[in-house]
N, C-alpha and C positions, 0 to 999 in steps of 0.2 A: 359525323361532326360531334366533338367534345359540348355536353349539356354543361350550360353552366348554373350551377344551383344559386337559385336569388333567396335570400332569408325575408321572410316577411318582419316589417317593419310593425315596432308598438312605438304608443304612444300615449302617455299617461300624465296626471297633475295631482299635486301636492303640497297641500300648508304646512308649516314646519311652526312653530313656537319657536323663541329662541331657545330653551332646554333641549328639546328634541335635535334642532339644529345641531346643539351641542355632542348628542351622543351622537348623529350620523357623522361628522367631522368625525368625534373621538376614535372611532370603529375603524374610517378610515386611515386615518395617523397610522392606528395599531399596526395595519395592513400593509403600510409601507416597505418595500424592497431595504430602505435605508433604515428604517428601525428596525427592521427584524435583524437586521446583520448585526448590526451596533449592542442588540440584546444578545444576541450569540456569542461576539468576540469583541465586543470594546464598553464603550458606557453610556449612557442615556441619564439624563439629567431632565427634569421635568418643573420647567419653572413655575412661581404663583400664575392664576388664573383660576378665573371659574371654568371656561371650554377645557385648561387642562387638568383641572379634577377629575372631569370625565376621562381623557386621555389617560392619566392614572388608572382609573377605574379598570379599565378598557385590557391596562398593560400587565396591570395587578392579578385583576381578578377577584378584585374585594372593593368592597362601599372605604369611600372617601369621605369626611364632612366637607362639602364644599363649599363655604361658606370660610371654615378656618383656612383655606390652602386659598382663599386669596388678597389680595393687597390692596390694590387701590383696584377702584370700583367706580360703577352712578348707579345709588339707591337711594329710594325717595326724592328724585328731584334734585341731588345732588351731587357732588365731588366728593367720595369719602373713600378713607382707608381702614380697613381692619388694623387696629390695635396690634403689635408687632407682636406682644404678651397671650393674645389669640391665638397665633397663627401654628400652622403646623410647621414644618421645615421641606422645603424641598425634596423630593425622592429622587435619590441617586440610585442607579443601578450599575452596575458589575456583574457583566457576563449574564444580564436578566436578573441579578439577585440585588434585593433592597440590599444599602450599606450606609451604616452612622460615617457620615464625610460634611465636611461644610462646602458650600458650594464653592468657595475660594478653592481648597484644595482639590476639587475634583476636575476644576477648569485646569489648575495646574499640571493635569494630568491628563488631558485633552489630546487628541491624536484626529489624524484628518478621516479619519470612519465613524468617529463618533459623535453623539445629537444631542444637541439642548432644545427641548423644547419650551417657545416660549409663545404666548398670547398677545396680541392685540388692541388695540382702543379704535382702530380704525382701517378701511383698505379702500381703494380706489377702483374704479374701472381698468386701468392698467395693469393690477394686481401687485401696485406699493402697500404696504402697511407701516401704519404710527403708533407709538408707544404713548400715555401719556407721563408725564413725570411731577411726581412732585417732590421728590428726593432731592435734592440740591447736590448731589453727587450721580445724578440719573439711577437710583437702584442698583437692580439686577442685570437689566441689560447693559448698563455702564459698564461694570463688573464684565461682564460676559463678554461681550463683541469684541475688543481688539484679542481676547482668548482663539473666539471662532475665524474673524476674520486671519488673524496672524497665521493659525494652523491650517486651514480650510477646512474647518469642523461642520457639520452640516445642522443648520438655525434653521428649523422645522416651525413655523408659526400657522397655525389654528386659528381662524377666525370666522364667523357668520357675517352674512352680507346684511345681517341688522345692522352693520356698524361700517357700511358705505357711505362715505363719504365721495365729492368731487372731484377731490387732486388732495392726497396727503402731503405732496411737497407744499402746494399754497397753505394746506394748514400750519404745516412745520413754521414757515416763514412768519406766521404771527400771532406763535403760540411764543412764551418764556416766560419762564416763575418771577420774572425780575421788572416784567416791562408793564405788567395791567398798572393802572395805578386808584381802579374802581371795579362793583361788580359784585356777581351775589354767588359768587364759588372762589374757591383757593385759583392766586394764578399758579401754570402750568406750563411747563414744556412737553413738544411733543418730536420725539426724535425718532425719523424716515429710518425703514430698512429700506434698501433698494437690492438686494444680496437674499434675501429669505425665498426658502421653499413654503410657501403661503397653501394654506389647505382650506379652502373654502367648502359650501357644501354642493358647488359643479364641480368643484375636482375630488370632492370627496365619492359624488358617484359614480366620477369616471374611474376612479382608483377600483373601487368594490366590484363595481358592475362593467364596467367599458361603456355607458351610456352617454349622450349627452344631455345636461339642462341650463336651462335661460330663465332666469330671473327674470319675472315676468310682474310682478305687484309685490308691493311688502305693507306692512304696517297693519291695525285690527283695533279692535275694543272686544269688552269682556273678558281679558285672557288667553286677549290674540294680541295685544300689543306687543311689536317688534318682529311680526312674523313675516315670512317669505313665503310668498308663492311660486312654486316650478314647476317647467313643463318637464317634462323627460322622455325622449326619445332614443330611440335605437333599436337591436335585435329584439322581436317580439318577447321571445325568451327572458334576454336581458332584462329588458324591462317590467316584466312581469316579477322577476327575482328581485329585482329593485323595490317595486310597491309591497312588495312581499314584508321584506325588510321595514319600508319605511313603516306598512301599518303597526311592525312588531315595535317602534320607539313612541308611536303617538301617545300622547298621556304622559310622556314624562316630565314630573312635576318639575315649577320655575323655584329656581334658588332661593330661598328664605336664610337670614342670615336671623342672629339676637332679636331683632326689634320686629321678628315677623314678620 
């Protein structure tokens, strides 16, 4: 009789900061089946965000300021946007290779292999994400989606379960820059992807590692605010590759922009 070999099972936990969060996303993106091809033979296109600075980072191979390479934001207690005069410009890539292109013209050029990737304000248990806007023209993603959705372009969004929310469709529904008419932040719109491959940091380590994890506590003081707690489960091996990993992002430091 044919032995059937059982793998022993691990079983591990882990706190993430949101930076840290961010480089395990990032690493994952990198690793995708669907970027790696799109960096081979088509384009990648890397929108503002702080999670995708790292993504940058990640796909580069060099330091980013992350801080310049994002757009609207919540720091200190608020709704704010980097200074357009700040910011750096989107990274376009061709065939894996940086290119001066404006993001208009490279969506122009959009084929159904190739990835924009873009960040987050929010994501649900469902795994919907929301954008916030305060562009009165929706930004970059206004811009971008009837490009992706028209072509079947592949909309790669990055996000940390710091920024779980409920039901992002009930947010959508009574969010718009037009309707608050009080309040102590800019109003906003907040516009549902329902179409994104969404990268969180359970699917970022089922990407790397094959493992599973469950969100299991979030939030902290001292330098743990906005952090996540995970279990992770799977091949002992695996798993062990995993905490391997995670111990080599711990420490890495939370975004500081101009005002410290």
């Amino acid at each position: 009789m044919r032995k059937v070999r059982v793998m022993a099972e691990g079983k591990g936990i882990v706190v993430l900061t949101p930076s840290e969060s961010k480089r395990l996303i990032a690493k994952a993106v990198a690793a995708m089946p669907e970027v790696k091809s799109a960096l081979s033979t088509g384009r990648v296109v890397i929108g503002h965000g702080g999670t995708n600075s790292f993504v940058a980072e990640e796909i580069l191979g060099s330091k980013v300021e992350t801080w310049r390479y994002i757009a609207g934001y919540v720091g200190k207690g608020q709704l704010k946007v980097t200074p357009r005069q700040n910011r750096l410009d989107p990274f376009v890539l061709v065939r894996g290779q940086p290119v001066k292109m404006s993001l208009e013209e490279a969506l122009s050029q959009f084929e159904g292999g190739d990835v924009f990737v873009k960040g987050a304000n929010a994501v649900d248990p469902e795994g919907r994400v929301g954008i916030l806007m305060t562009d009165p023209m929706s930004g970059t993603i206004g811009k971008a989606l009837p490009y992706l959705a028209a072509r079947g372009s592949q909309l790669i969004v990055p996000v940390g379960l710091e920024k779980l929310v409920p039901d992002v469709i009930a947010a959508a529904r009574v969010c718009g820059q037009r309707t608050f008419n009080c309040g102590i932040a800019p109003g906003v719109g907040l516009m549902p992807l329902v179409a994104a491959n969404v990268v969180t940091e359970i699917r970022a380590l089922q990407i790397l590692f094959g493992v599973r994890a469950t969100h299991v506590a979030s939030g902290g003081i001292d330098g743990g605010e906005g952090s996540v707690v995970l279990v992770v489960e799977g091949e002992a091996s695996k798993v062990t590759q995993a905490m391997e990993m995670l111990k080599s992002i711990k420490g890495e430091p939370p975004i500081r922009g101009t005002e410290g």
